[in-house]
KEDOPA-551885 format. One record per residue (C-alpha): x, y, z; residue number from 1; residue in one letter. Coordinates in nm, 3 decimals. Example, Ala and Ser with C-alpha at 12.3 -4.5 7.8 and 13.67 -1.06 7.14 Angstrom:
BEGIN
east; north; up; n; res
1.230; -0.450; 0.780; 1; A;
1.367; -0.106; 0.714; 2; S;
***
This chain:
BEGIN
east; north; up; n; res
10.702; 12.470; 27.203; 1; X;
10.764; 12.602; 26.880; 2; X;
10.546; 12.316; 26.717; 3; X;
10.253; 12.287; 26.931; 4; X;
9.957; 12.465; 26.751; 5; X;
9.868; 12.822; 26.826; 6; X;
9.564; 12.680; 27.086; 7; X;
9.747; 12.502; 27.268; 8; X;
9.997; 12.808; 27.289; 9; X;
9.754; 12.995; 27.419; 10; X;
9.613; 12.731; 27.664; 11; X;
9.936; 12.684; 27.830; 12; X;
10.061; 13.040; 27.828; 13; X;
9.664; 13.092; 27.990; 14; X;
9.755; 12.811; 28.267; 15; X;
10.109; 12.988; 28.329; 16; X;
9.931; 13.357; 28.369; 17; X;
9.633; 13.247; 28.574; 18; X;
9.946; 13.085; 28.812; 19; X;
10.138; 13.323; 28.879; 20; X;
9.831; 13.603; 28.896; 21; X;
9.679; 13.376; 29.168; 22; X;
10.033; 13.310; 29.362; 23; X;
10.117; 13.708; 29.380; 24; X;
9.741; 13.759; 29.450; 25; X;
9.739; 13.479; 29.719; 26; X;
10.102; 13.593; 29.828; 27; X;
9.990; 13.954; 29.883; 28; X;
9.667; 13.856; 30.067; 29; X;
9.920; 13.639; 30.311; 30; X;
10.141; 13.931; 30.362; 31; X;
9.896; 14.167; 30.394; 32; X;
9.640; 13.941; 30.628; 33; X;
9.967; 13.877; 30.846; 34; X;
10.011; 14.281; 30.885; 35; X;
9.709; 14.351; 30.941; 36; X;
9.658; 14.049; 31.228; 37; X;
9.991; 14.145; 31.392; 38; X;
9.875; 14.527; 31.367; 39; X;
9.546; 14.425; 31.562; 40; X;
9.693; 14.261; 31.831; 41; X;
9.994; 14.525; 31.892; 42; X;
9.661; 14.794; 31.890; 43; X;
9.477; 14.496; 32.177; 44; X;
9.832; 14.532; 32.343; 45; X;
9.844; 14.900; 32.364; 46; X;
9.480; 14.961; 32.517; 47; X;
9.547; 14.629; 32.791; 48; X;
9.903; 14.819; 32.899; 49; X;
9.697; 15.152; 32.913; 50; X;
9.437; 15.005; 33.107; 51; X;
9.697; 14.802; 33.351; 52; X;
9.903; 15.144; 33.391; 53; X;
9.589; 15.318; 33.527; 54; X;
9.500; 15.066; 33.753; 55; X;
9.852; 15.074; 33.906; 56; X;
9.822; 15.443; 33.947; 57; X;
9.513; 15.370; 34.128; 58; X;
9.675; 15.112; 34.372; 59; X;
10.024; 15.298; 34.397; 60; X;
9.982; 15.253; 34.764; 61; X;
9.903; 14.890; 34.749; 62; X;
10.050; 14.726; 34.467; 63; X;
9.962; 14.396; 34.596; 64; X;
9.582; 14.420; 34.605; 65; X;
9.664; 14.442; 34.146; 66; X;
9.502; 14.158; 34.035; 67; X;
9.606; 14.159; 33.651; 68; X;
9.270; 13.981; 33.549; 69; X;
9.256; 14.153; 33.150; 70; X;
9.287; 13.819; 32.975; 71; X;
8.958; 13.719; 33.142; 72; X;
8.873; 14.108; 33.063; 73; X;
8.950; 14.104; 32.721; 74; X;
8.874; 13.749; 32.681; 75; X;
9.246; 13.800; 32.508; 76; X;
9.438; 13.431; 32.569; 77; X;
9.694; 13.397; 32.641; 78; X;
9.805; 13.712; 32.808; 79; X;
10.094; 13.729; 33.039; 80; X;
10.194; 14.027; 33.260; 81; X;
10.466; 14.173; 33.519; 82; X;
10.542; 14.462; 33.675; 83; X;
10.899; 14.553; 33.733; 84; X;
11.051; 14.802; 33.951; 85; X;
11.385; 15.029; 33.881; 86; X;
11.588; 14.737; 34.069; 87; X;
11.452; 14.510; 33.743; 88; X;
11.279; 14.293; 34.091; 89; X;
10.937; 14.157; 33.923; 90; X;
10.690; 14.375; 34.172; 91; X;
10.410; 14.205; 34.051; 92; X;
10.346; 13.926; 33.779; 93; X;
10.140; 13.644; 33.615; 94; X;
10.329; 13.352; 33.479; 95; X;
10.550; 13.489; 33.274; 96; X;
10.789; 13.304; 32.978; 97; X;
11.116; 13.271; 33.086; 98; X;
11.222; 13.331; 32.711; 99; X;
11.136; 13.736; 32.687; 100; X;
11.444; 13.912; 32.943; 101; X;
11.419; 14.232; 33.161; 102; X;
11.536; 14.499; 32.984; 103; X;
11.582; 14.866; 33.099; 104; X;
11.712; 14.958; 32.758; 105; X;
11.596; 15.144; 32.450; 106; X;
11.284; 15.215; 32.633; 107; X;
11.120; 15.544; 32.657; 108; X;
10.920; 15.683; 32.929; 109; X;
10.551; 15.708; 32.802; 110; X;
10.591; 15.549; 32.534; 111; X;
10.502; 15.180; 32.408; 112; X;
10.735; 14.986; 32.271; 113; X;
10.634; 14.662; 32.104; 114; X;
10.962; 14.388; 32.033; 115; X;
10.939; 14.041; 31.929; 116; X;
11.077; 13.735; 32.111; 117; X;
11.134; 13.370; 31.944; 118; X;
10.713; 13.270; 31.969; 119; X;
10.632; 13.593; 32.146; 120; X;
10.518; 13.982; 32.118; 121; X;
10.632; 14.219; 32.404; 122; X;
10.430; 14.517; 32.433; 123; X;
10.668; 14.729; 32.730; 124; X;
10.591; 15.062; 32.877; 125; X;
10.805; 15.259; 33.128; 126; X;
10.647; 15.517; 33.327; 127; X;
10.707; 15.682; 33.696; 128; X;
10.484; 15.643; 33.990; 129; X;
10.590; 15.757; 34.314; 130; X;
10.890; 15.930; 34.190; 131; X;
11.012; 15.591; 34.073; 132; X;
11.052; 15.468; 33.727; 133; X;
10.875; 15.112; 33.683; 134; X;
10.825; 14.893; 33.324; 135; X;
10.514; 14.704; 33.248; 136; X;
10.517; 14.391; 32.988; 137; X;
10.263; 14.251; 32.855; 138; X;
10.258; 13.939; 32.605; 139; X;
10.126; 13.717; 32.415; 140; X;
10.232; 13.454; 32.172; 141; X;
10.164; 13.387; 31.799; 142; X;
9.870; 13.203; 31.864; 143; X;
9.638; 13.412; 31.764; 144; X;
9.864; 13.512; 31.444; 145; X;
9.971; 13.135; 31.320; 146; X;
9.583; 13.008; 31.410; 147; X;
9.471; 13.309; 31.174; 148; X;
9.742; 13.259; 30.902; 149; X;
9.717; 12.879; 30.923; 150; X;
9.347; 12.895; 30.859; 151; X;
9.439; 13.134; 30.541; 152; X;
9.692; 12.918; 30.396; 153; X;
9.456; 12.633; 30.425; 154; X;
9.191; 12.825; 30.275; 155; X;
9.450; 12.911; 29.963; 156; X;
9.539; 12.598; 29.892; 157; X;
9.172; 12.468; 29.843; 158; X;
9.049; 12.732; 29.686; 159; X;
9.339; 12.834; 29.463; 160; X;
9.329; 12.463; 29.265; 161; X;
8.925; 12.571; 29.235; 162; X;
8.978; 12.888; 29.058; 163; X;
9.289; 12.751; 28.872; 164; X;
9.033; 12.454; 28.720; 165; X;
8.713; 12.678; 28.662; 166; X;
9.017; 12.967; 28.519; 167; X;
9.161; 12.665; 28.268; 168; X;
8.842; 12.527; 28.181; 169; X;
8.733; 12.865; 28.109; 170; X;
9.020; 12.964; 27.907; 171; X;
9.034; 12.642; 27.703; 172; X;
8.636; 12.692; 27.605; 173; X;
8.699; 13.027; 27.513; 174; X;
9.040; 12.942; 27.297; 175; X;
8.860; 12.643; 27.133; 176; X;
8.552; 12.848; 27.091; 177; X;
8.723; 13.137; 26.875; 178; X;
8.922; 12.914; 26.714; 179; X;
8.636; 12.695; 26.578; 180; X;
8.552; 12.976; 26.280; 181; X;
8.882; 12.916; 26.187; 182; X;
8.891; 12.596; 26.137; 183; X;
8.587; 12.607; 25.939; 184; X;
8.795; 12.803; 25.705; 185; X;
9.066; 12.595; 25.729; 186; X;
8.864; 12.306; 25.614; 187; X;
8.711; 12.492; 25.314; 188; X;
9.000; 12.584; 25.208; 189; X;
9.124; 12.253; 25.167; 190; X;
8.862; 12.145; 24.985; 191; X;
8.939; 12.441; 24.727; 192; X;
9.159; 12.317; 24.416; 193; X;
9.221; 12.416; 24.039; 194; X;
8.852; 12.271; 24.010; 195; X;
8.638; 12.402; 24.272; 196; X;
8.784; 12.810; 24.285; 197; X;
8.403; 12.881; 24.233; 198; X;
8.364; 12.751; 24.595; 199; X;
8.320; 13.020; 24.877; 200; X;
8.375; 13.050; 25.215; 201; X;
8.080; 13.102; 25.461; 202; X;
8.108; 13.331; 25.754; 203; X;
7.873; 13.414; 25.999; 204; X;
7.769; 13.774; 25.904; 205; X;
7.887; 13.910; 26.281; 206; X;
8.128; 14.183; 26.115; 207; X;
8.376; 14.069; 26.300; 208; X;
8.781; 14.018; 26.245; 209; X;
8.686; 13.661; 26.117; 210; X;
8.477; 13.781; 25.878; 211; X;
8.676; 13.998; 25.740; 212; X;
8.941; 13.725; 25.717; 213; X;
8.682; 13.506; 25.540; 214; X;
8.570; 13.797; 25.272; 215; X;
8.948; 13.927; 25.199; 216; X;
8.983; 13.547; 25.173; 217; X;
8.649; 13.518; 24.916; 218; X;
8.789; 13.827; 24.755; 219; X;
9.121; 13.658; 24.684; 220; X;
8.957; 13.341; 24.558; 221; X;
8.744; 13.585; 24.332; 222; X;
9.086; 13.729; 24.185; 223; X;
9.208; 13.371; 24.149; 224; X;
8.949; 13.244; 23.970; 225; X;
8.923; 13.512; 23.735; 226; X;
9.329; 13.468; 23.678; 227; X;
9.287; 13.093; 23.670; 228; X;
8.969; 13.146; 23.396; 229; X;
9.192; 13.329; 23.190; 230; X;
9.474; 13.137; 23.206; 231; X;
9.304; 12.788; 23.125; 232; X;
9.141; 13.028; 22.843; 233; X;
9.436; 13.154; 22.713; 234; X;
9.609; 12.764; 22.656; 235; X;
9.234; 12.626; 22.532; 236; X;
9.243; 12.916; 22.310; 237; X;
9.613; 12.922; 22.186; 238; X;
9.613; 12.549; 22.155; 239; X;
9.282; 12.568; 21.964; 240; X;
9.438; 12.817; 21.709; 241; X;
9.769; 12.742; 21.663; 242; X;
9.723; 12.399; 21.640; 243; X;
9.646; 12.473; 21.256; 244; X;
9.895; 12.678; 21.129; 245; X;
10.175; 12.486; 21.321; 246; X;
10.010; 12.145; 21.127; 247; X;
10.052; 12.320; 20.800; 248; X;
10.384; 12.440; 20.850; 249; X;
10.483; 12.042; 20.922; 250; X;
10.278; 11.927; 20.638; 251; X;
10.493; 12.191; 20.416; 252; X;
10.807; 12.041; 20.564; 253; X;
10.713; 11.729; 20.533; 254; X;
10.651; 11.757; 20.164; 255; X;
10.944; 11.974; 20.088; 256; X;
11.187; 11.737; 20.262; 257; X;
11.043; 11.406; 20.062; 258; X;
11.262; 11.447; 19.738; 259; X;
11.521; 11.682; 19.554; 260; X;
11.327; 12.019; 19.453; 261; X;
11.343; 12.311; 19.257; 262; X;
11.481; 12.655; 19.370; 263; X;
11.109; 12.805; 19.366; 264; X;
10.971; 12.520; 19.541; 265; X;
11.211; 12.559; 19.844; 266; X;
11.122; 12.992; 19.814; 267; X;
10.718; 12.866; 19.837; 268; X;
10.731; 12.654; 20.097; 269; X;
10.961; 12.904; 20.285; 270; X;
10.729; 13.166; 20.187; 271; X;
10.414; 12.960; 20.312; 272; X;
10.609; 12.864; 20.626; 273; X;
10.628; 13.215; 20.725; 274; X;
10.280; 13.303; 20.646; 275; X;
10.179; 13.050; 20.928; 276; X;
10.446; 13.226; 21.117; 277; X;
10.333; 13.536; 21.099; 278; X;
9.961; 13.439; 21.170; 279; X;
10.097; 13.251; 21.455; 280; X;
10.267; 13.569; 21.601; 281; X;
9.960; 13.757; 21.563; 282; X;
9.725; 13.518; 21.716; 283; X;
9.970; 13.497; 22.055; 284; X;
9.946; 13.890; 22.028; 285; X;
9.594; 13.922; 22.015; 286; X;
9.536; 13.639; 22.264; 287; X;
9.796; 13.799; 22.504; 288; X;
9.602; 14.102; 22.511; 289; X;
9.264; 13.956; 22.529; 290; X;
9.396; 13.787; 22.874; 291; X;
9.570; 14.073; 23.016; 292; X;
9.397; 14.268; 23.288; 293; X;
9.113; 14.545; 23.234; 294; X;
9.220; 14.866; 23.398; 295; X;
9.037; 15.135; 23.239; 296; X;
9.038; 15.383; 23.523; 297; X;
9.435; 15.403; 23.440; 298; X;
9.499; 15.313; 23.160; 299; X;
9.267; 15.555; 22.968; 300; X;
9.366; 15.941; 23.064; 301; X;
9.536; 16.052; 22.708; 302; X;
9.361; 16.347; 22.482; 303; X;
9.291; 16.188; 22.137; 304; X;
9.246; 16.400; 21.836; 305; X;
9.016; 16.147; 21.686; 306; X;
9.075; 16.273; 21.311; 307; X;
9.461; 16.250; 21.331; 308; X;
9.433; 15.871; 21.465; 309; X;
9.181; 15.813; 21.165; 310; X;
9.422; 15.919; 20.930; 311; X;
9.701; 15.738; 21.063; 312; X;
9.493; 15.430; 21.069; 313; X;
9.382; 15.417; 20.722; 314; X;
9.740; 15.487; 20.592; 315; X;
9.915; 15.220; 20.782; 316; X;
9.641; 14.990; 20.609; 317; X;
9.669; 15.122; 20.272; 318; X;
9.953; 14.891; 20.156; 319; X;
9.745; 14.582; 20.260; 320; X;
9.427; 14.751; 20.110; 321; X;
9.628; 14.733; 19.773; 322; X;
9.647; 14.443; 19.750; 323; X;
9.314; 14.383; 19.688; 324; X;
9.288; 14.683; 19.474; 325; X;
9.088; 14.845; 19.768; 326; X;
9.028; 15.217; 19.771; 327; X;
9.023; 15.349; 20.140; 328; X;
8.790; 15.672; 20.120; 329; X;
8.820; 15.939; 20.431; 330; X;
8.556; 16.187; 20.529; 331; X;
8.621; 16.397; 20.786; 332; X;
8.270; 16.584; 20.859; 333; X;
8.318; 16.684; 21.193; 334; X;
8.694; 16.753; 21.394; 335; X;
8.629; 16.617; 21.782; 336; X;
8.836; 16.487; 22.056; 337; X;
8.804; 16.230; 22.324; 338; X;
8.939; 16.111; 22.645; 339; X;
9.101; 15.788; 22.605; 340; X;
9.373; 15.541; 22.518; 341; X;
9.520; 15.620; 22.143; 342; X;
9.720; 15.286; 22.094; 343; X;
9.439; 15.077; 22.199; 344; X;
9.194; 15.334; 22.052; 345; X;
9.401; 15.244; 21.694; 346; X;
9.401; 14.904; 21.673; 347; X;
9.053; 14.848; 21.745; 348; X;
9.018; 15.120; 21.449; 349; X;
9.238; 14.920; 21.243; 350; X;
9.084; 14.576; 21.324; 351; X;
8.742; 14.717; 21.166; 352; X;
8.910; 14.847; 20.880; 353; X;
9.150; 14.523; 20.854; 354; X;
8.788; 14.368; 20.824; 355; X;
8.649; 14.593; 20.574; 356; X;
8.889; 14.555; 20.365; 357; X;
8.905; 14.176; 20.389; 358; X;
8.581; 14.114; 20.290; 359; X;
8.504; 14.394; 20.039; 360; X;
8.512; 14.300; 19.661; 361; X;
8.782; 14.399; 19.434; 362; X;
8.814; 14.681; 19.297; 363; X;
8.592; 14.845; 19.537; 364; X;
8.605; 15.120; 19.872; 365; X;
8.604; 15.149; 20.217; 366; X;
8.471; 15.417; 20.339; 367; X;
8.607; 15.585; 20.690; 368; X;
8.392; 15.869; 20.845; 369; X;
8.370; 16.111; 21.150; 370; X;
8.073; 16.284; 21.232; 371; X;
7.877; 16.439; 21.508; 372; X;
7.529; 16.228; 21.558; 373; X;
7.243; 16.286; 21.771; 374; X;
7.522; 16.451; 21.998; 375; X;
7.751; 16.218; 22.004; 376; X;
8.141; 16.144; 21.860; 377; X;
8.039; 15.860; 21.551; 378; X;
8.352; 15.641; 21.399; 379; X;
8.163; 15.501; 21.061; 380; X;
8.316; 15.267; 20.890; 381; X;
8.149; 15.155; 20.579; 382; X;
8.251; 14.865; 20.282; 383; X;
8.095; 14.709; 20.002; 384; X;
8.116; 14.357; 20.013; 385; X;
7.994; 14.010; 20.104; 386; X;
7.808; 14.126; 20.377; 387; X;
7.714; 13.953; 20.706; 388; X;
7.410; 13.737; 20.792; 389; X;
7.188; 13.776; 21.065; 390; X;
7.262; 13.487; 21.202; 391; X;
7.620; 13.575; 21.242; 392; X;
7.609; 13.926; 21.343; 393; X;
7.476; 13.773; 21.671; 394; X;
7.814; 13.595; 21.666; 395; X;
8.026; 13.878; 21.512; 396; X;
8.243; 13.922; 21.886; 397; X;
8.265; 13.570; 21.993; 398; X;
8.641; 13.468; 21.999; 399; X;
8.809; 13.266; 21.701; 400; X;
8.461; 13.302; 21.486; 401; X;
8.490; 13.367; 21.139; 402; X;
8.209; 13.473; 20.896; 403; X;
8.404; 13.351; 20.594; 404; X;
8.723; 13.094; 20.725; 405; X;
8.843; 13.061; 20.372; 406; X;
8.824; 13.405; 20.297; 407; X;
8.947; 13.523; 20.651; 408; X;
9.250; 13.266; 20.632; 409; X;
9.379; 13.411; 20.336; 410; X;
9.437; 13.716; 20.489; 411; X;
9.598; 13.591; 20.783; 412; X;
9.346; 13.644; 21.054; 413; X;
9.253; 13.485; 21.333; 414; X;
8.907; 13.542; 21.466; 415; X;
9.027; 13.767; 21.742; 416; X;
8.973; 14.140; 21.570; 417; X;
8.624; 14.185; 21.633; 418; X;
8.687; 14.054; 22.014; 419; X;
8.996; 14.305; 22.085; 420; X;
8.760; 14.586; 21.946; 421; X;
8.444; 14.485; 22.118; 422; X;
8.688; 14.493; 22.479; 423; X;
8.850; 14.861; 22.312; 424; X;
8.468; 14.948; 22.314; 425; X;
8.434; 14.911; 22.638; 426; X;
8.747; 15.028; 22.771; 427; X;
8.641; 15.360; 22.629; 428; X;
8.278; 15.341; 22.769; 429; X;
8.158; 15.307; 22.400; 430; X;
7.885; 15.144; 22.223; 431; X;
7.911; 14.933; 21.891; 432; X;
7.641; 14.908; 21.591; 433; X;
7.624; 14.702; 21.326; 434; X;
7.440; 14.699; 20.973; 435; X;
7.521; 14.471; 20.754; 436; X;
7.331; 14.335; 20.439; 437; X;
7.429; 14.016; 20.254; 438; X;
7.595; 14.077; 19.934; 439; X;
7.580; 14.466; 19.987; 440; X;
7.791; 14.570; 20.238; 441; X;
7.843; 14.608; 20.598; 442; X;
7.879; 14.961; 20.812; 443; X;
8.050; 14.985; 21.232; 444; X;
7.996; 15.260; 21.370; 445; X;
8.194; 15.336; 21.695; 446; X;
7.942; 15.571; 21.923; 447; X;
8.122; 15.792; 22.214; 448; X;
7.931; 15.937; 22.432; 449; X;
7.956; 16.368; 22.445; 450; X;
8.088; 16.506; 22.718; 451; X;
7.756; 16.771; 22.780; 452; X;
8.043; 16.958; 22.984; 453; X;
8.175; 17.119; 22.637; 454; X;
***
């Protein structure tokens, strides 16, 4: 049982209900037919022995001009009746079955008194005439009953097989029926693999518990697509980047390891390993949290003092900022706050000013401003250096792009910074502008909307 399929369940478990309703309904119609038939003729009974009785009391003198004619009367067959007197002598009789006895006992004057013999029912009645107590029996057999019951039970069988085959052949159309939808699903979803998650199941628009199954169904496809995107995204983009730095880091070995060398040699090639290792670490970082999930609503709830985060910013990049003899300039026009997240908030700070400083000339600034503009919360961040073209500030976000490769790898980068801040951006429902001029400069400005509230 346990491994037929759920329609066949139900089909059988259907067949098994629909029998048993229709024996206990057939059963109780039996029973209650049979009452009901035995209660009419015991009621025939009582008005013939009523009717008999006052015809004796009319003929008390005579008893032998009784002529017990009711079954002709009645048109009741077959009816037998006697008369018997306090002696239990038969006064007066039809044929009579020798099977029902004469019996004085248990029987109450006036009243009628019905008892049941093998194939017969006694209706008796004692009452007094003449100062003499006399019993009248009338009977009749179960003809009447068994012809009536037969004709039921006949009836039951025939039509009980009927109703059994319309009941199953209803019951399977309706199982089948419902469960069609499903299996519509069921094949889609077979047909859904690592390739096709775009695919989508169809449903019928009826709003009913099937189509709800089929949209929480689309919805989880939805999720699992957008997982599965980012995962194959995450290894296309991982193996894209790291796939130089690791092949430099074996070239390095490779030439170290080919003959006997110097002290220094061994320190530069160590010290060149780890640069790749360290660019490799950040890459995985930055791709890690390009791929994990966007949950602004709560993730973003802190109070950031936007000057203080500024600050810190800049002087967590002033060591690298030396290097290239790189002055990092703050001008803090305007104090505000926002509502937000202050790690994330910070590195996309630090990823503009990582940039800034990467592509500024030596010997120069970067300049970090806050301000209020045109009512709203500005984060300006200004350098003087190569510049960007038009043609790549179109391209400035795009994952693993680089303006300048040679100048980027040098510093360690990976294409990633302006894509973490761009996602920050949004995070914190702000907007990003860029100016840049070749050979001049470039200026990001990160625009928060105002509360109008304060």
């Amino acid at each position: 049982m346990n491994k037929l399929s759920i329609k066949r369940k139900l089909l059988i478990y259907n067949i098994l209900i629909q029998t048993i309703i229709l024996v206990v309904l057939s059963l109780s119609i039996y029973k209650t037919l049979h009452i009901s038939t035995l209660d009419k003729i015991e009621t025939s009974l009582k008005v013939i022995i009523l009717d008999i009785v006052d015809d004796i009391s009319e003929h008390q003198d005579n008893l032998s001009e009784i002529d017990f004619d009711e079954e002709k009367e009645y048109k009741f067959k077959p009816l037998y009746v006697r008369l018997i007197d306090k002696n239990l002598k038969i006064v007066k009789s039809t044929t009579f079955p020798d099977e029902i006895p004469i019996n004085h006992k248990n029987i109450k004057l006036e009243i009628i008194d019905f008892q049941e013999y093998e194939n017969f029912i006694v209706g008796e009645i004692k009452f007094s005439m003449l100062n003499n107590p006399y019993i009248l029996q009338v009977a009749t057999n179960y003809k009447i009953l068994n012809e009536t019951m037969q004709n039921l039970f006949y009836i039951l069988i025939f039509i009980i097989p009927i109703i059994l085959i319309f009941s199953i052949t209803g019951g399977y159309f309706l199982i089948y029926k419902s469960f069609n939808p499903i299996e519509e699903i069921l094949e889609n979803l077979r047909e859904i693999n690592s390739t096709t998650l775009s695919k989508r199941l169809l449903y019928s628009k009826r709003e009913d518990e099937i189509d709800m199954l089929a949209k929480e169904i689309n919805s989880l496809l939805e999720r699992l697509e957008i997982s599965f995107d980012k995962i194959n995204q995450f290894s296309s983009d991982a193996s894209h980047e790291l796939k130089t730095p690791l092949t430099i880091i074996r070239g390095e070995i490779e030439i170290a390891l080919r003959k006997d060398r110097e002290k220094e040699e061994y320190k530069t090639t160590l010290q060149s390993c780890l640069d790749e290792v360290l660019i490799i670490q950040q890459t995985i970082d930055d791709l890690l949290f390009l791929a994990k999930e966007e949950s602004s609503e709560k993730s973003i709830h802190e109070t950031i003092y936007v000057d203080e985060l500024t600050l810190e910013a800049a002087k967590e990049l002033k060591p690298f900022a030396k290097i290239k003899n790189i002055e990092i300039k703050i001008q803090i026009n305007d104090i505000f706050q926002i509502e937000g997240h202050n790690k994330l908030l910070k590195i996309g700070i630090k990823n503009i000013l990582k940039n800034a400083i990467i592509y500024s000339h030596e010997a120069s600034s970067v300049t970090v401003k806050n301000s209020i503009e045109n009512d709203n919360f500005v984060i300006t961040i200004e350098d003087k250096g190569i510049g960007i073209s038009k043609e790549d500030q179109t391209k400035i976000f795009e994952k693993f792009y680089r303006t300048d490769k040679s100048r980027n790898k040098e510093s360690g980068g990976t294409g990633l910074g302006m894509s973490i801040v761009e996602k920050i951006a949004k995070l914190h429902g702000a907007k990003i502008e860029l100016e840049s001029q070749e050979k001049v400069g470039t200026t990001v400005k990160l625009i928060f909307k105002r509360d109008i509230n304060e």
